[in-house]
C-alpha positions as CSV (number, residue, x, y, z in Angstrom):
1,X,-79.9,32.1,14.2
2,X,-79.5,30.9,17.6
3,X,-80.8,27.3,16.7
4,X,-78.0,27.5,13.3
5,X,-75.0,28.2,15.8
6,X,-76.2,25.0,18.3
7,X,-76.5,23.0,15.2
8,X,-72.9,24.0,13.7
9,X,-71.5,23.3,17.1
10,X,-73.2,19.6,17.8
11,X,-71.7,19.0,14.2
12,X,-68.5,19.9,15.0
13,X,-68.2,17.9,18.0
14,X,-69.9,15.0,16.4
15,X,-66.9,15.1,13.4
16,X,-64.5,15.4,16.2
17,X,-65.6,12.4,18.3
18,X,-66.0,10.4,14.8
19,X,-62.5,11.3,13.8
20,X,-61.2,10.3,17.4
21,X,-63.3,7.0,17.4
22,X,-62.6,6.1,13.7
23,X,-59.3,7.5,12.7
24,X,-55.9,8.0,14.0
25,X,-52.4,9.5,12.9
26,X,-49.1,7.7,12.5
27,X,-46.2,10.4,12.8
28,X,-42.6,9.9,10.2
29,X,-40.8,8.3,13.8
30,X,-43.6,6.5,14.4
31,X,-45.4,2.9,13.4
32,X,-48.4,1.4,14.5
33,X,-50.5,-1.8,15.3
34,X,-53.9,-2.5,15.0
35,X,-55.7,-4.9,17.6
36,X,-58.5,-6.7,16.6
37,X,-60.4,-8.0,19.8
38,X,-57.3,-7.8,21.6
39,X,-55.3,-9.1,18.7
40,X,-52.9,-8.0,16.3
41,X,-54.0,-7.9,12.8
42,X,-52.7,-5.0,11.0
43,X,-49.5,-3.4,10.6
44,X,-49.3,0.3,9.3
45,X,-45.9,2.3,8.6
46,X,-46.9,4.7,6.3
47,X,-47.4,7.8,8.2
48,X,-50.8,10.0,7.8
49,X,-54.1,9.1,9.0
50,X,-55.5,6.1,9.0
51,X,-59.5,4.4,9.9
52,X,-60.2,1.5,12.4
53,X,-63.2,0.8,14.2
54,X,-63.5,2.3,17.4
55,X,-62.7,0.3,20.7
56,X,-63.1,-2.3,22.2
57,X,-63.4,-3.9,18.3
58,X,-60.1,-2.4,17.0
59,X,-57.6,-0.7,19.1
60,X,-54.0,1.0,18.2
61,X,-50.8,0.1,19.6
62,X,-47.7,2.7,19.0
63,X,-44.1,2.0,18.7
64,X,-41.3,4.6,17.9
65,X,-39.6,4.1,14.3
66,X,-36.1,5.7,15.6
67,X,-33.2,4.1,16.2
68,X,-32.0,3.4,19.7
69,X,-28.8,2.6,21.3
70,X,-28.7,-0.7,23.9
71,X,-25.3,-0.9,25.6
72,X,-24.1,-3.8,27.4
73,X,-22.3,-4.0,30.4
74,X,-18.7,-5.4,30.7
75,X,-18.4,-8.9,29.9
76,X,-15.4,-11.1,30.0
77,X,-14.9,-13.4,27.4
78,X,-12.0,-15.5,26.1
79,X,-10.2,-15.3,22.7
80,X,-9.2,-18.1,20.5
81,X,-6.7,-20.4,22.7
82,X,-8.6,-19.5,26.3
83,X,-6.9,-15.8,26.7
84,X,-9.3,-13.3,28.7
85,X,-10.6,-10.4,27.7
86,X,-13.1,-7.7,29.3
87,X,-15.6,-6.3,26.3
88,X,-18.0,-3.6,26.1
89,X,-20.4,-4.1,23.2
90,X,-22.8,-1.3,21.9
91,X,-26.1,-2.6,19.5
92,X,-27.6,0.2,17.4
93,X,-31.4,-0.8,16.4
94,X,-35.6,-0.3,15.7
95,X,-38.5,-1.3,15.4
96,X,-38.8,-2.8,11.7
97,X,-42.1,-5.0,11.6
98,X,-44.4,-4.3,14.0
99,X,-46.9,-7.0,13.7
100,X,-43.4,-9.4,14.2
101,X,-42.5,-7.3,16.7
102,X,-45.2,-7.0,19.2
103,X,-45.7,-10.8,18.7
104,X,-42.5,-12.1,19.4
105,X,-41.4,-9.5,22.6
106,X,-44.5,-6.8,22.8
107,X,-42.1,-3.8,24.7
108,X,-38.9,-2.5,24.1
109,X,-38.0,-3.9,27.7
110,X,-38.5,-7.0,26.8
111,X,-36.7,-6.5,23.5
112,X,-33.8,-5.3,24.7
113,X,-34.2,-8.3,27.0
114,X,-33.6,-10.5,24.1
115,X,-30.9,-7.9,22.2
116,X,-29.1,-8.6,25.6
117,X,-29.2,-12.5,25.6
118,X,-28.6,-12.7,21.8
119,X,-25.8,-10.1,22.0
120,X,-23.9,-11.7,24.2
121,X,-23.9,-15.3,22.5
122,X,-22.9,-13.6,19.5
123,X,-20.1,-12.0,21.0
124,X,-18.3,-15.1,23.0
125,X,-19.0,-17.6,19.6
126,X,-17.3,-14.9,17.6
127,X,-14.6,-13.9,19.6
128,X,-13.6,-17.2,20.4
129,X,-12.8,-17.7,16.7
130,X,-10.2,-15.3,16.5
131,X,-6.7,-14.6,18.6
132,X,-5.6,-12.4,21.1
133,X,-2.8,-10.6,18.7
134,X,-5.9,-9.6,16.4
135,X,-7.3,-7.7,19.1
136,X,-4.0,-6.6,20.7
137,X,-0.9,-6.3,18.4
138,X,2.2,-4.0,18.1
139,X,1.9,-4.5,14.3
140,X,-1.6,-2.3,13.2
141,X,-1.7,-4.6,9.7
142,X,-2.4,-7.4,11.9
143,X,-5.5,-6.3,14.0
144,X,-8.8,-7.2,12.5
145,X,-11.0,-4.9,14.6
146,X,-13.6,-3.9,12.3
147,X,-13.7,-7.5,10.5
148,X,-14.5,-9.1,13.9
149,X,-17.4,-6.0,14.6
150,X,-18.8,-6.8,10.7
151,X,-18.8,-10.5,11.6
152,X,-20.3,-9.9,14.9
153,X,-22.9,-7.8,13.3
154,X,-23.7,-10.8,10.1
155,X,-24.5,-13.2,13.4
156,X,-27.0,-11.0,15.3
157,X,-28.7,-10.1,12.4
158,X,-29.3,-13.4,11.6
159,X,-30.4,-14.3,14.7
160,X,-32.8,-11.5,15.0
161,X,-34.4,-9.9,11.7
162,X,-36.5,-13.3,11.1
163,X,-37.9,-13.8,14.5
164,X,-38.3,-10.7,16.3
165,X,-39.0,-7.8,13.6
166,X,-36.1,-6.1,15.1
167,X,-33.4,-4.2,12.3
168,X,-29.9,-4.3,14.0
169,X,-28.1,-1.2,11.9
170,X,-24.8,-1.0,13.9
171,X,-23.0,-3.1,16.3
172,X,-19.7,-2.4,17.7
173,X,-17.0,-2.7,20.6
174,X,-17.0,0.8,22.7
175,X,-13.9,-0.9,24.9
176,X,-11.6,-3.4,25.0
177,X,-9.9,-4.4,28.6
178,X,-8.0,-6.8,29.4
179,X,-6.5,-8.0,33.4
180,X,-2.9,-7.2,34.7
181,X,-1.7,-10.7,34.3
182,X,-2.8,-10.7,30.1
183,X,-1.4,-7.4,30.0
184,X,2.3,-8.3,31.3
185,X,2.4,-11.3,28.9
186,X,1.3,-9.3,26.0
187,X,4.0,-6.0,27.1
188,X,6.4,-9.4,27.4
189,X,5.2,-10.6,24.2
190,X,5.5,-7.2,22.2
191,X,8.8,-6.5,23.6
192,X,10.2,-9.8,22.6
193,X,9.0,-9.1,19.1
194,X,10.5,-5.7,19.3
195,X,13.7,-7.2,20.2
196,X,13.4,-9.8,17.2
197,X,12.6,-7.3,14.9
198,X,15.9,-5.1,16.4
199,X,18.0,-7.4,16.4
200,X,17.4,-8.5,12.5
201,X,17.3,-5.1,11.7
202,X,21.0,-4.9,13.2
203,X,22.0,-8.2,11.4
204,X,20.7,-6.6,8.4
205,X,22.7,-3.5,8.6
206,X,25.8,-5.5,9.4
207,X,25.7,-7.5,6.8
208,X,24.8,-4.4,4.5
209,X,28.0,-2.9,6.5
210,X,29.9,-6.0,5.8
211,X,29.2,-6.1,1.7
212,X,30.0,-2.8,1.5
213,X,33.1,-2.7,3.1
214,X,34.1,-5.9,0.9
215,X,33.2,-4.0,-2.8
216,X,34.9,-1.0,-0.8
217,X,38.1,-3.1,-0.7
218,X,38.4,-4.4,-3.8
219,X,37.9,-1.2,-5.6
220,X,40.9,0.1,-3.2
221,X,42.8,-2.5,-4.4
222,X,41.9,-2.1,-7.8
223,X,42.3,1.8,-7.5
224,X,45.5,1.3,-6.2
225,X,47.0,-1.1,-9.0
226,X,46.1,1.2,-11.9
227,X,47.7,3.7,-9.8
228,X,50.7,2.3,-9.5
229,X,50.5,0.8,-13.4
230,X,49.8,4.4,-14.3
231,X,52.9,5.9,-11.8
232,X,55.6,3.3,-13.7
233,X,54.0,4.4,-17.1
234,X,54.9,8.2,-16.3
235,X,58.4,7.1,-14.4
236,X,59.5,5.4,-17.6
237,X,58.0,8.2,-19.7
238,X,60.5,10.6,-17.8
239,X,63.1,8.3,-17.8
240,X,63.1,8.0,-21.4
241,X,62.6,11.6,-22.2
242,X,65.1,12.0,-19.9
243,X,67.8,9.8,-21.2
244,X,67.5,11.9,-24.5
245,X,68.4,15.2,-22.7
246,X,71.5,12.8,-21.1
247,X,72.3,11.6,-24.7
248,X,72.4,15.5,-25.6
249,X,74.6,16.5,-22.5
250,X,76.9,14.0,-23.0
251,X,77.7,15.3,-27.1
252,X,77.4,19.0,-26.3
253,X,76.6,20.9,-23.2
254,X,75.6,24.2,-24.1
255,X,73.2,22.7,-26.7
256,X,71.9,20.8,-24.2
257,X,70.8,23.5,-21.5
258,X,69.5,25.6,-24.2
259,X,67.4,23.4,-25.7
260,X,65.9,22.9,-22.3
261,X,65.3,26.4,-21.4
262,X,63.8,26.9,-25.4
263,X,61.1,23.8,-23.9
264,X,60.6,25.4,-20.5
265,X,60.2,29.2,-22.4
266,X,57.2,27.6,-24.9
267,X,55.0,25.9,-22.0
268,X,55.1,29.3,-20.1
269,X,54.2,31.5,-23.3
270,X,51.9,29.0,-24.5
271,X,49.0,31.4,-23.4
272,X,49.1,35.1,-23.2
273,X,50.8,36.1,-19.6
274,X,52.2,39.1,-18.6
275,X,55.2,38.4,-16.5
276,X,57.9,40.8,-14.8
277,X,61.1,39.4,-14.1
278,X,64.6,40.3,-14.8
279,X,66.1,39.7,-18.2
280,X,68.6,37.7,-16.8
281,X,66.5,34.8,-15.4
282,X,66.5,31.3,-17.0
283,X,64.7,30.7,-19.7
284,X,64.0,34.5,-20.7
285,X,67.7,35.4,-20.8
286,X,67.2,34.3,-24.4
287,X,64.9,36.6,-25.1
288,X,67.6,39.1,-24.7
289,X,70.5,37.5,-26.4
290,X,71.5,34.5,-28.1
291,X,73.9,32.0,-26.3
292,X,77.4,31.8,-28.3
293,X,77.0,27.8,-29.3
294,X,80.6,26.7,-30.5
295,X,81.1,23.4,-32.2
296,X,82.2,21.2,-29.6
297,X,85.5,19.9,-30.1
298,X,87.1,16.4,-29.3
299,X,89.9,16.8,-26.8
């Protein structure tokens, strides 16, 4: 029994030292070389266990999958027509061929090394393409920030994917400086554009002022002459109505006056009204008794 348990136990440690010497594990974050000899002959990614020969004929090198974040320091660089500006450029990447990888740079010092020296270039060619006012502008339509970061990111990758076995996934500008003597020409240049854009705004409104007033005018003046048109219509209206009721005094009087108040009495009865008044007021003195009308004789 004794012998059984000695026997289960030398196995166990003899499956343990073969699975140490023979095998190893590759985590998700993880990828991993294989060294023949000292040199690099197999790449694995897929995670799980995995056989090799046990050292010195094959070793395993280890490199973390994740991404990582390499930040620059603050750079000057100039725009587009030799204007200065202080930039702080951020480079999100991994590991993305190992075998590549540990070839072309072997650490992650030395790569970021590289991300550093590449970086940079990328970031003067590029930025020298394009002007200050896409950077810096009063006008937001006109600043091409992100283009210039998705251009900027194109280059490097270009640079780096074939060569180094390096995936760049983000690249972008955490700040954006520029010196006192930039910034008081560009507050100059925004206020001068501020001022342009006022000042055609007022010449705008004036003229808007000005076009108004004129249509304003001429529909006073046309108000006025149908007005006027409309005031000598009804003049000679009442003139003429008038002239009859002359016509009518002149041949009789009496007739005259009575007729008028019989015209005044039917516009105020024309709709029911209750009105209390004395009997003996103009028009409704008629309503009372009739006037004595005598046939007017000729002296």
């Amino acid at each position: 029994m004794k012998n059984l348990a000695v026997t289960i136990l030398v196995a166990v440690v003899m499956i343990i030292l073969a699975l140490y010497l023979f095998s190893f594990q590759v985590r998700e974050t993880e990828f991993a070389l294989v060294t023949t000899f000292g040199k690099p002959t197999r790449p694995v990614i897929e995670p799980g266990w995995h056989f090799k020969w046990p050292s010195p004929i094959e070793n395993k090198i280890q490199f973390d999958s994740r991404m990582r974040n390499f930040e620059m320091s603050l750079d000057e660089t100039t725009t587009k027509g030799a204007v200065p500006i202080i930039v702080n450029t951020y480079v999100i990447w991994r590991v993305a061929d190992p075998l590549k990888f540990y070839t072309a740079v072997g650490t992650v010092k030395e790569a970021e090394n590289k991300l550093h020296s590449l970086a940079k270039d990328t970031q003067n060619r590029v930025i020298g393409r394009h002007n200050f006012s896409e950077f810096v502008n009063s006008d937001p339509a006109k600043i091409r920030f992100t283009e210039i970061q998705d251009e900027m990111l194109a280059d490097l990758q270009r640079n780096v994917s074939d060569d180094f076995g390096i995936a760049i996934e983000t690249l972008g500008i955490k700040q954006l400086k520029v010196s006192s003597d930039v910034s008081k020409e560009v507050f100059a240049r925004m206020q001068a554009e501020r001022m342009r854009k006022t000042n055609a705004t007022i010449a705008e409104g004036e003229a808007q002022a000005m076009k108004i007033r004129t249509e304003a005018d001429a529909q006073k003046t046309e108000l006025l002459a149908a007005a006027d048109a409309r005031a000598k219509s009804i003049m000679g209206q009442g003139d003429a109505e008038a002239a009859q009721y002359y016509k009518m005094l002149e041949a009789d009087t009496q007739l005259a006056m009575f007729l008028r108040d019989i015209e005044a009495l039917k516009k105020i009865l024309a709709q029911r009204s209750t009105i209390v008044i004395s009997a003996d007021t103009q028009p409704f003195k008629l309503l009372k008794e009739m006037p004595e009308l005598g046939k007017k004789t000729n002296p």
